[in-house]
N, C-alpha and C positions, 0 to 999 in steps of 0.2 A: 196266736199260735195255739193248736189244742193240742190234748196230750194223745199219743199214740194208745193205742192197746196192745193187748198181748200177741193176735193176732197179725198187727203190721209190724210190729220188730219181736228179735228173739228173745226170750226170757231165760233166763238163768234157772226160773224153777220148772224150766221144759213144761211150759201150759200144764199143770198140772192142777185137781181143784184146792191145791194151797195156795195157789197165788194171791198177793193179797193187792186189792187196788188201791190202798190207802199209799197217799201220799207222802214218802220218806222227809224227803227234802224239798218245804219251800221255797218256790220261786217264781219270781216275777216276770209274768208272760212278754213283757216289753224284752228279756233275755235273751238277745238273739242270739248267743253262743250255745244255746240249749237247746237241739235238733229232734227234740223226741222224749220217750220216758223208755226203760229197762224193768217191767215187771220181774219181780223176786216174793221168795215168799213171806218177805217181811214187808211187801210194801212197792209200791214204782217207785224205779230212780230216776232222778234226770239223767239223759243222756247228752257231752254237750261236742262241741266241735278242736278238734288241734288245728283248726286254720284259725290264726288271727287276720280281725277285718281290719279297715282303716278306724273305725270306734276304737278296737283296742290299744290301738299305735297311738289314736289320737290321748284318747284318757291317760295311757302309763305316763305319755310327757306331761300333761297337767299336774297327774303327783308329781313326777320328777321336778317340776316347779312350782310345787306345794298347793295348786290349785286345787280346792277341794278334796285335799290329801287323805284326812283324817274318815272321810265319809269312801274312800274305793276299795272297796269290799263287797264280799257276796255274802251271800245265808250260808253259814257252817251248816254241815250235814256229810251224804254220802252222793257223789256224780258216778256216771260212771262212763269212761271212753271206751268206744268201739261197741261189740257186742261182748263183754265178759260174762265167765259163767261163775260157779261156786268153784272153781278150783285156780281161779286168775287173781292174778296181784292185787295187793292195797296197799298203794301210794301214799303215805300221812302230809298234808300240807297245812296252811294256815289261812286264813281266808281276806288276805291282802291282794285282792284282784292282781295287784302286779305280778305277784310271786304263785298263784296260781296258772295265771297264761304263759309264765316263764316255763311249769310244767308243762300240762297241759299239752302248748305247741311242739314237745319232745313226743310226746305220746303217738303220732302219727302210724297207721296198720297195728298197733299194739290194742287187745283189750286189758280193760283193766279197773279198776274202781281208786275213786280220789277222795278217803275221807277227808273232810275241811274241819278245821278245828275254829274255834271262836277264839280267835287273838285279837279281838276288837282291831281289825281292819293294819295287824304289826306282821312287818314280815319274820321269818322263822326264827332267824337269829337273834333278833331283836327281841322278840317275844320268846323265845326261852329265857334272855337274860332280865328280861319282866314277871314271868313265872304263868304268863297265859299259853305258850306253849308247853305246857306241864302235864305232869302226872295226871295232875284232877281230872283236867279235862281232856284230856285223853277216855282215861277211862268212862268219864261220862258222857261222851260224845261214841263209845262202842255201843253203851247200854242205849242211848238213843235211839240210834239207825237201826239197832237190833242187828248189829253185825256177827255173831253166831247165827244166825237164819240165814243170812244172805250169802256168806261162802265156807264152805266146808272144812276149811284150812286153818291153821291158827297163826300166821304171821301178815306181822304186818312191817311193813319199810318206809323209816323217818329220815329225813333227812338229816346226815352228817351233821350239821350245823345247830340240830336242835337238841341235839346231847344233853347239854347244862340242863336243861330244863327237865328233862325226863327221867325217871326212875325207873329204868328198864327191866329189873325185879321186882318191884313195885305194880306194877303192870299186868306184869305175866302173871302174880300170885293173886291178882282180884278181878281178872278177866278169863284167862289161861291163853292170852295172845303175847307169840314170843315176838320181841323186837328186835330187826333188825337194823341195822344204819345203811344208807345208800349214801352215794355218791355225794359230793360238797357241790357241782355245778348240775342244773338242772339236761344239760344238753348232754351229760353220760349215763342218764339213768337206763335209755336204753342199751345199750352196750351189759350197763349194770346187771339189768333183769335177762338177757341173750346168753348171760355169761354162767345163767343160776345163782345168781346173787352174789356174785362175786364181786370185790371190787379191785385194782392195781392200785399200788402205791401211788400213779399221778392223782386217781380220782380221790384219792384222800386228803390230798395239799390246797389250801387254801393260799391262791398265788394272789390274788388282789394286785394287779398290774395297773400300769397309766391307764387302759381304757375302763378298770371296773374304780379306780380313783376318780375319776375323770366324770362318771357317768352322776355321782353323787355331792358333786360342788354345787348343781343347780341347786339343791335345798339349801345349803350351805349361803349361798349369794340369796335368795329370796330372805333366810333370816334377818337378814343385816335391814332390810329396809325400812322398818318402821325405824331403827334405830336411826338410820341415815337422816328418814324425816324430820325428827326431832332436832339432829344436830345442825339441818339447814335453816328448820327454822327460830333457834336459837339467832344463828349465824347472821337471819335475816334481821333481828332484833337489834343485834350489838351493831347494825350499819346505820341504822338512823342514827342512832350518835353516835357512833366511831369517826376517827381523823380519818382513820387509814384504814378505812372498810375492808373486810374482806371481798375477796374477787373469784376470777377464774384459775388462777395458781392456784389458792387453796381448796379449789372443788378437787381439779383433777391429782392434785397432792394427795389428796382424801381418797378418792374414790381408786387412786395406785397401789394405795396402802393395804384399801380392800382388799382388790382384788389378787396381792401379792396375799394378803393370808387365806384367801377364800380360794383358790385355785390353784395358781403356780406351787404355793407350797404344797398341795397334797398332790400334784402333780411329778413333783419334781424331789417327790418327799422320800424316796431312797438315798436321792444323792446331794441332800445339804446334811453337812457334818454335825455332828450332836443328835443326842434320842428325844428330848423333848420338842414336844411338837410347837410349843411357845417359844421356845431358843430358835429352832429354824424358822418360823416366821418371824423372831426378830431381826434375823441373820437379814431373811428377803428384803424385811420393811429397810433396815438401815443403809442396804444397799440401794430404795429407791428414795429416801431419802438424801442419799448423798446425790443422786442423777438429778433429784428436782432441785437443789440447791444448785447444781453446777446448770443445770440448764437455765438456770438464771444470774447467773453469773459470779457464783460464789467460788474462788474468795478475791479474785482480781477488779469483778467491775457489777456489783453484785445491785440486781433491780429491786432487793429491799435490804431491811437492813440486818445488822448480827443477829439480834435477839429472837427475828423470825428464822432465821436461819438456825439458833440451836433449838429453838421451839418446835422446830418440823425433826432435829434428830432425836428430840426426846418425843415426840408424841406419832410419829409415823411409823415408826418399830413395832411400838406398844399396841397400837391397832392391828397391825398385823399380825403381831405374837398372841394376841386373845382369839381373834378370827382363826389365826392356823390353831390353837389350840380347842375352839368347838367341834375341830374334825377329828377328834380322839372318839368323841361317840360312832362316827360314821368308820372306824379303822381297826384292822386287826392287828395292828402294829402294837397296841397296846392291853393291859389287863385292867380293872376297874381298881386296883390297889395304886398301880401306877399310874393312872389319871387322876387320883388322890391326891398322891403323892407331890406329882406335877403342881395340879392348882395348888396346892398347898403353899407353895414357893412362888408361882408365876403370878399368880392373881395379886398378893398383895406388891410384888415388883411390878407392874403394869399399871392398876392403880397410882403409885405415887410417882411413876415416868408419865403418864399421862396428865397427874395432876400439875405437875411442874412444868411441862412444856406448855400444858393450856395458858397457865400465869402467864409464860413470856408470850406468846401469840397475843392475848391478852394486854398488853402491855405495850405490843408492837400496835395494835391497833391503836391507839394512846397517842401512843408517843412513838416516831419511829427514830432508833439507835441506832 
């Protein structure tokens, strides 16, 4: 792909001989979301697309199941959608591919400019509460692009979400760009900017519903696997000598437990009673261990014996109350005091419910009671 000139797209510094050709923001010509450049007189921008292709559907689901998570990101700098001129928006994002095309594809007949901040590849919220979408770099990512040349205005629009992170006096007093906060969902910003920067009280609520719970278990189930590896092939070890080997009971016992703390509960995590996220997943687990016990016949005609049977109610809870409790990072149900707080109390009750049930599993393998 080569770069436009000044001549085949519009430029914001009206062909004027300030235009400068130097290159604001690198990027990688294999970019096929990047249709062109935006000559200004700080520099050409990239210009890139609001249609997502089948790439971008495909890649978001690879992060969303951690594939090559940490690397889907673009080059922080300055994009810019449509034709904007000096007197059109600047949108603050962060340059987590995901959470930029979540933009982006709202921007549709709107011009406008997309500074990208350097959150090493963290979406906005996340990365305010890291400190990469911050002050610093904010400011240093204006003096970059050379964003006083490029538009004539002094505000800029962050997302709602990146509040914590930002020092929006801080800002204003060693740039002179005022902040303002937009929308919490990326699909009202137009609305937002039609309105004059307005926003309603719905655009300010962060609802996190079953499908925005829902959409973030895939990370949530990829962590568990190494772990899982390990404990089968533990599992597979204690069967050369074991009496009473473990089998297929106790995969799909396991892997219920999982997915009782790894889904259902953040799914279903308005309406199990209790605020800890560790208690509702033990709530789940102790209800699917009581279903695996009875689907094998406990307590009338039971296909193993006691001590497997209290070994699955101490140790099938506790898995799922640790699993439902790593979703406190991915929830805004919680604050980082009360996620403290929580493991402070759950971890070491999980640890010694776990530890105690492995004994009697342990033990059933042995010797079966």
């Amino acid at each position: 792909m080569e770069n436009k000139n000044c001549s085949e797209k519009p430029c914001c510094c009206g062909g004027s001989e300030k235009c400068s050709t130097d290159l604001i923001t690198q990027y990688d010509k294999n970019d096929y979301w990047i249709t062109g450049v935006i000559k200004t007189d700080a520099g050409t921008v990239p210009q890139v697309s609001t249609q997502l292709v089948f790439s971008d559907i495909f890649g978001s689901w690879k992060a969303r199941w951690g594939v090559n998570r940490m690397n889907y990101k673009i080059n922080p700098g300055i994009y810019a959608v449509g034709t904007p001129d000096k007197d059109s928006p600047i949108l603050v994002t962060a340059n987590y591919k995901l959470t930029f095309d979540s933009l982006r594809m709202e921007l549709t007949e709107l011009n406008a400019w997309i500074l990208v901040l350097d959150t090493n590849g963290i979406n906005v919220w996340c990365a305010a509460g890291k400190g990469t979408f911050g002050t610093k770099e904010l400011v240093s990512r204006i003096n970059k692009v050379k964003l006083p040349e490029i538009a004539a205005h002094r505000t800029l629009v962050l997302p709602q979400l990146g509040a914590p992170g930002v020092s929006a006096h801080e800002v204003t007093k060693v740039t002179g760009f005022k902040i303002i906060y937009g929308p919490v969902r990326a699909n009202d910003i137009k609305a937002f900017i039609n309105s004059g920067m307005k926003a309603t009280d719905d655009m300010r609520i962060v609802k996190f519903n079953t499908i925005d719970r829902l959409v973030l278990t895939p990370m949530e189930l990829v962590g568990t696997f190494k772990i899982s590896l390990i404990i089968f092939g533990i599992l597979f070890l204690i069967n050369l000598i074991a009496g009473n080997p473990f089998g297929i009971i106790d995969f799909y016992a396991y892997a219920g437990a999982l997915i009782a703390g790894c889904v259902i509960t953040p799914v279903l995590l308005p309406w199990i009673p209790g605020r800890a996220f560790a208690w509702k997943g033990w709530l789940l687990g102790l209800l699917w261990a009581v279903i695996v016990n009875s689907l094998n016949g406990w307590t009338v005609s039971p296909s193993f014996g006691l001590i497997k049977g209290l070994g699955y109610l101490f140790v099938l809870p506790s898995i799922s109350a640790f699993y439902a409790m790593n979703f406190t990072g991915s929830s805004t149900y919680t604050s980082l005091s009360g996620v403290l707080k929580e493991m402070k109390i759950a971890v070491p009750a999980i640890v010694v419910l776990i530890g105690l049930g492995t004994i009697l599993l342990l033990i059933n393998s042995f010797i079966e009671l």
